[in-house]
N, C-alpha and C positions, 0 to 999 in steps of 0.2 A: 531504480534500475540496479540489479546485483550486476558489480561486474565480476565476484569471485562467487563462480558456483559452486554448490553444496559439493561438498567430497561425499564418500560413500561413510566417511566416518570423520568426524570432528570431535574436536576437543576445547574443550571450556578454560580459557585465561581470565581469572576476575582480578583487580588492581582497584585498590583505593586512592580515589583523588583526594588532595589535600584541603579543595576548597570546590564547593558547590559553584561558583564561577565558570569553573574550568570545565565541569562539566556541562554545564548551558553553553559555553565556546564549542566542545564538541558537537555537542547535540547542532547546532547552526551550522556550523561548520560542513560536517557533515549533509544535511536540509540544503545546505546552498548548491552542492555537487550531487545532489537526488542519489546521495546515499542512505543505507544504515549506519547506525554507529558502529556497527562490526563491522562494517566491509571498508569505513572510513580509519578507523581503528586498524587496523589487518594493514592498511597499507600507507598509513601512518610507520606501524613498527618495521616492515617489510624494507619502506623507504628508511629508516633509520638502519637498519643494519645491512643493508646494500654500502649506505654512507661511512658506515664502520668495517665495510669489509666483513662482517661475520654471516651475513646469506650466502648459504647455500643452495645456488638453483639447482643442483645436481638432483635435489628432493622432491623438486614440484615440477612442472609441464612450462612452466613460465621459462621464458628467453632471460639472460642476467639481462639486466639495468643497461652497463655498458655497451653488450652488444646489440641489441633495441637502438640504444641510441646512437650508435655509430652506422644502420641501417637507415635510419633516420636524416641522417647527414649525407649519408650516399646517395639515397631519394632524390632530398629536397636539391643538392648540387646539381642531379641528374637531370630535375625536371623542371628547377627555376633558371638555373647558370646563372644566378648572381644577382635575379633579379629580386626586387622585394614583395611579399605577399600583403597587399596593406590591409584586407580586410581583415579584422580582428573578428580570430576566433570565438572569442567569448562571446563578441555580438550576435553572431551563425547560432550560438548554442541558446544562446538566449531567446534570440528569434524563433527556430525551430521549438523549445517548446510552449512559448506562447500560443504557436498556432496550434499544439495536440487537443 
């Protein structure tokens, strides 16, 4: 499942891993979340420099990090009040695609 789709124009970042390891940790990594390793990659770095402050959403269609997640919080307040959600998510994702 892309969840970053194609732009009308991309551009190629290639990086050499230190150890053939880490690459198979991507590759899985990635496999586990039904991504590519580009779309897993993408928002691996994406995620790192939201954490470093150095993204800029002003560039892309995407909402910043913070404000997502502050939406997020005003939601869940909104429509739990306090209460707890006990079904784990992962299990729903899990579930959902064994049955496809």
């Amino acid at each position: 499942m892309n969840r970053f789709p194609k732009r009308k124009q991309t551009v190629r970042l290639n990086i050499y891993l230190p150890d053939p390891a880490l690459r198979r940790q991507v590759k899985a990594a990635a496999a586990r979340q039904d991504l590519s390793v580009s779309d897993y990659c993408v928002r691996a770095i994406t995620s790192q420099l939201a954490h470093d402050q150095e993204f800029e959403p002003a560039q892309t269609n995407r909402t910043p990090l913070t404000t997502a997640a502050q939406r997020a919080r005003r939601f869940q307040a909104k429509t739990f009040r306090g209460r707890a959600f006990t079904v784990s998510s992962a299990e729903l994702i899990r579930r959902a695609r064994e049955r496809r």
